[in-house]
Backbone bond lengths (Angstrom), bond angles and torsions (degrees), N, CA, C in turn:
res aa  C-N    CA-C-N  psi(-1)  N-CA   C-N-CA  omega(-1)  CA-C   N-CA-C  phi
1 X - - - 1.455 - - 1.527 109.75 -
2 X 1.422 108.62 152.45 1.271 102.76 -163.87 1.759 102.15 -112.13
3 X 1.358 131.28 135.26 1.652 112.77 -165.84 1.498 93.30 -96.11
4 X 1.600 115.52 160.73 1.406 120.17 161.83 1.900 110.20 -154.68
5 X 1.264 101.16 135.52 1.249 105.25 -164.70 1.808 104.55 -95.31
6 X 1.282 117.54 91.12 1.456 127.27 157.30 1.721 117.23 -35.62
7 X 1.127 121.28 143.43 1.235 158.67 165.34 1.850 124.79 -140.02
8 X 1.447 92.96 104.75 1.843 96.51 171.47 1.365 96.26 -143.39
9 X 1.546 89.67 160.10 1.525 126.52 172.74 1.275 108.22 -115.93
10 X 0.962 120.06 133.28 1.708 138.90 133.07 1.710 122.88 5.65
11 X 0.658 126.55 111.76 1.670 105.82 -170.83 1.945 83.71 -98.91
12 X 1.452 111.12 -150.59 1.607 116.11 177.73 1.284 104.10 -79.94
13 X 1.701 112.36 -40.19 1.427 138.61 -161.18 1.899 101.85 -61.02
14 X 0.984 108.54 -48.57 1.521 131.20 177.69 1.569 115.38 -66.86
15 X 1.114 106.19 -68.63 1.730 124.92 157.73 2.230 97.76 -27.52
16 X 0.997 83.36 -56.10 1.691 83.56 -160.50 1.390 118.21 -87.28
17 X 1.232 125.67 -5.91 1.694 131.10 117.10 1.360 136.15 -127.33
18 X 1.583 82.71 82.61 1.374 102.92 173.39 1.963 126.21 -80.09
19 X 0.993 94.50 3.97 1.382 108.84 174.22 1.799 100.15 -72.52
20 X 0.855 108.04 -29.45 1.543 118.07 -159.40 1.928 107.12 -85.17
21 X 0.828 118.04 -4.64 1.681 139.36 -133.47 1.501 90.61 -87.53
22 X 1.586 122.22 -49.91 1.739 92.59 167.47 1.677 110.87 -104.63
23 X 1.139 114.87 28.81 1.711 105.98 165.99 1.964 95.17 -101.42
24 X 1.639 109.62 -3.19 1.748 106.82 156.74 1.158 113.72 -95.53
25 X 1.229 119.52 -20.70 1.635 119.91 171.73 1.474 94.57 -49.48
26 X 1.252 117.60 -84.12 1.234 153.47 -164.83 1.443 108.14 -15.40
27 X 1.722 112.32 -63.57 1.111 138.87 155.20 1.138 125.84 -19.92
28 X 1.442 103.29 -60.43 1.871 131.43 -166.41 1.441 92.77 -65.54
29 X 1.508 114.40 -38.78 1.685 116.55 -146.27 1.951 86.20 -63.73
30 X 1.226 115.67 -51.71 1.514 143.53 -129.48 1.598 91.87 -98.71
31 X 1.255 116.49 -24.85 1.538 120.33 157.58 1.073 126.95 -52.38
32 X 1.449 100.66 -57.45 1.810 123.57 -172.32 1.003 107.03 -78.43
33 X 1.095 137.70 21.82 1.590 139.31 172.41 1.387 103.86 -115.81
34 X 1.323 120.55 -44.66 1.419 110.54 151.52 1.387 133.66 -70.69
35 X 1.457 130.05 -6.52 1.617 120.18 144.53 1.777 116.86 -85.35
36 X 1.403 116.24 14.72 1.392 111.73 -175.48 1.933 116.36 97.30
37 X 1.481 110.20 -25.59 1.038 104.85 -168.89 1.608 103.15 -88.24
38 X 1.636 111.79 152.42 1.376 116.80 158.35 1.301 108.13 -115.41
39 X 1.333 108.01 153.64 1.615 135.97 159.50 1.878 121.80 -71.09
40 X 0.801 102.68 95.49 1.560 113.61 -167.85 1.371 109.18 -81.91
41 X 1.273 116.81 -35.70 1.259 116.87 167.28 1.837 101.60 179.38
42 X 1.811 98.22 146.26 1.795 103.82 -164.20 1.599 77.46 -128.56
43 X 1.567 103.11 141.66 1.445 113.68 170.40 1.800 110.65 -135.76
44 X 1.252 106.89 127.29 1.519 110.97 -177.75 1.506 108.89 -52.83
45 X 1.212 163.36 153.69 1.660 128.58 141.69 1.273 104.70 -147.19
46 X 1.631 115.22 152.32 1.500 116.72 156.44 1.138 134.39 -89.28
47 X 1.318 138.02 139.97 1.675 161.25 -128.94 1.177 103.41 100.80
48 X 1.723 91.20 -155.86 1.308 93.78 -155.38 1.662 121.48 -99.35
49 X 1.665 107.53 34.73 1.306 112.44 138.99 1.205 125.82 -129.27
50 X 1.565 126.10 166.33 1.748 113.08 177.85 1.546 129.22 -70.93
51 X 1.637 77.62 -46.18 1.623 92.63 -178.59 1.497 94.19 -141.31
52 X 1.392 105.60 153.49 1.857 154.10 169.37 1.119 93.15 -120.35
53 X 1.994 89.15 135.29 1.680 101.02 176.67 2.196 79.32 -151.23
54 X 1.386 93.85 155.39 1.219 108.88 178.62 1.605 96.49 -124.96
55 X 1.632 116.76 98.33 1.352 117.80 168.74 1.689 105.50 -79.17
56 X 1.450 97.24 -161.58 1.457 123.12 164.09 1.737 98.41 175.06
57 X 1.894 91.88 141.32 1.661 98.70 -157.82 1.401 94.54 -136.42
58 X 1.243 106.21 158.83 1.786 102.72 178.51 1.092 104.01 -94.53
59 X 1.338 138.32 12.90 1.192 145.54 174.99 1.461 139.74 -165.85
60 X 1.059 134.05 132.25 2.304 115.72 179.05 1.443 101.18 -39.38
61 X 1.618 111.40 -41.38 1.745 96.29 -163.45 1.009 100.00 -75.18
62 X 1.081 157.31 -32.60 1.627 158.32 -173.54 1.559 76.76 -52.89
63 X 1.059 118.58 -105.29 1.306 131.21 -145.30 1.397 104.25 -46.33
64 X 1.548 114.97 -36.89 1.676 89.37 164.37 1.626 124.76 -75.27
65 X 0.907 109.41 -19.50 1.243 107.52 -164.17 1.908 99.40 -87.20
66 X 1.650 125.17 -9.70 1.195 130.94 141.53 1.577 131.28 -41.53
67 X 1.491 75.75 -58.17 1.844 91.69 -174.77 1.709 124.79 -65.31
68 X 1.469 96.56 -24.24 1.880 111.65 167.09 0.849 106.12 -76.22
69 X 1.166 142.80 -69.07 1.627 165.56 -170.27 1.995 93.96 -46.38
70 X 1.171 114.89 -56.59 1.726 109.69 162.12 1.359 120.04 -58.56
71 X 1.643 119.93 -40.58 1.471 123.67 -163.76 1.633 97.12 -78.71
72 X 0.827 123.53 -20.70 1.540 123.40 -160.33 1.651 99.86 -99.33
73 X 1.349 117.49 13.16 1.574 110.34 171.07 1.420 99.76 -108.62
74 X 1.294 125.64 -0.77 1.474 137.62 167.19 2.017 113.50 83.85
75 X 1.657 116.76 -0.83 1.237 136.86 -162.18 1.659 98.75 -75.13
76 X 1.024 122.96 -70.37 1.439 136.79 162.59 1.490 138.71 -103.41
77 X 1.193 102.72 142.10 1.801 109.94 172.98 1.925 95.68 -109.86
78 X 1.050 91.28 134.73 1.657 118.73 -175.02 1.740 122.16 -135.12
79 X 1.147 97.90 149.65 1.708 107.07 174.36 1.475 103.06 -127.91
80 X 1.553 130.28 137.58 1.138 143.51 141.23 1.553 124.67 -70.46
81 X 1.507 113.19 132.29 1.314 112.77 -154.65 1.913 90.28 -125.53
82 X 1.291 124.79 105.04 1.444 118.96 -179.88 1.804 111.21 -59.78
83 X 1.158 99.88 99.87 2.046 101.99 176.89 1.956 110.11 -97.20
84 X 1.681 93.72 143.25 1.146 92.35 178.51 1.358 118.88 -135.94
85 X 1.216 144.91 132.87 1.601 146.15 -150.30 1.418 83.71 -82.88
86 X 1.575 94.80 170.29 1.576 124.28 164.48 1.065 124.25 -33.76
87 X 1.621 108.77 -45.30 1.172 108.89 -164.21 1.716 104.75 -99.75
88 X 0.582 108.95 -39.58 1.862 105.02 156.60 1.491 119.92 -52.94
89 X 1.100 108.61 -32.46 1.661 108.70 165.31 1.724 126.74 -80.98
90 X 1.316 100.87 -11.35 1.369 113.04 152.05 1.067 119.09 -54.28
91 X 1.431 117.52 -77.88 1.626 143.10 171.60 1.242 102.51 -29.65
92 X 1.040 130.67 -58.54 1.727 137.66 -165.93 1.403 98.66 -76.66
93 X 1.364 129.80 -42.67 1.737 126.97 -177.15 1.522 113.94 -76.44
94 X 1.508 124.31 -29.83 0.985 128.21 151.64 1.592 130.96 -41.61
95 X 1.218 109.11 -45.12 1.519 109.35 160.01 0.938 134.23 -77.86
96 X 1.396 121.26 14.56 1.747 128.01 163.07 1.689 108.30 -108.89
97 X 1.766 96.40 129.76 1.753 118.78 -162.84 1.974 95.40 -64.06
């Protein structure tokens, strides 16, 4: 599985039913299981994003094809951030001479 660390904001659309905000979590979770991806963990937060989510996808297209499939309900604008554990950062440091 591949991890990726989400970042979204609020659009106006989102902002203006925000009451609704984890019955869209909720949604999102139950989506991404049908493109392959899971939700590992979603965190509300303040600055300057709304929500942090720690996926993992069996694939980039999963996760892109997640991230449209969210953008296209108009609730959030988001960035995917490719994260990699320790031990993958081994692997990757190992290949430098």
């Amino acid at each position: 599985m591949i991890t990726y660390i989400g970042l979204m904001s609020f659009t106006d659309k989102g902002i203006a039913s925000i009451k609704d905000s984890t019955k869209r979590a909720a949604a999102a979770k139950d989506a991404a299981a049908k493109f392959g991806v899971k939700f590992r963990e979603l965190y509300w937060t303040m600055g300057e994003y709304d929500l942090v989510a720690v996926l993992e996808a069996d694939s980039e297209q999963a996760i892109a094809a997640l991230n449209l499939a969210i953008a296209s309900q108009g609730n959030v604008r988001g960035r995917s951030l490719r994260a990699f554990s320790a031990q993958e950062m081994d692997a990757i440091l190992a290949k430098l001479p």
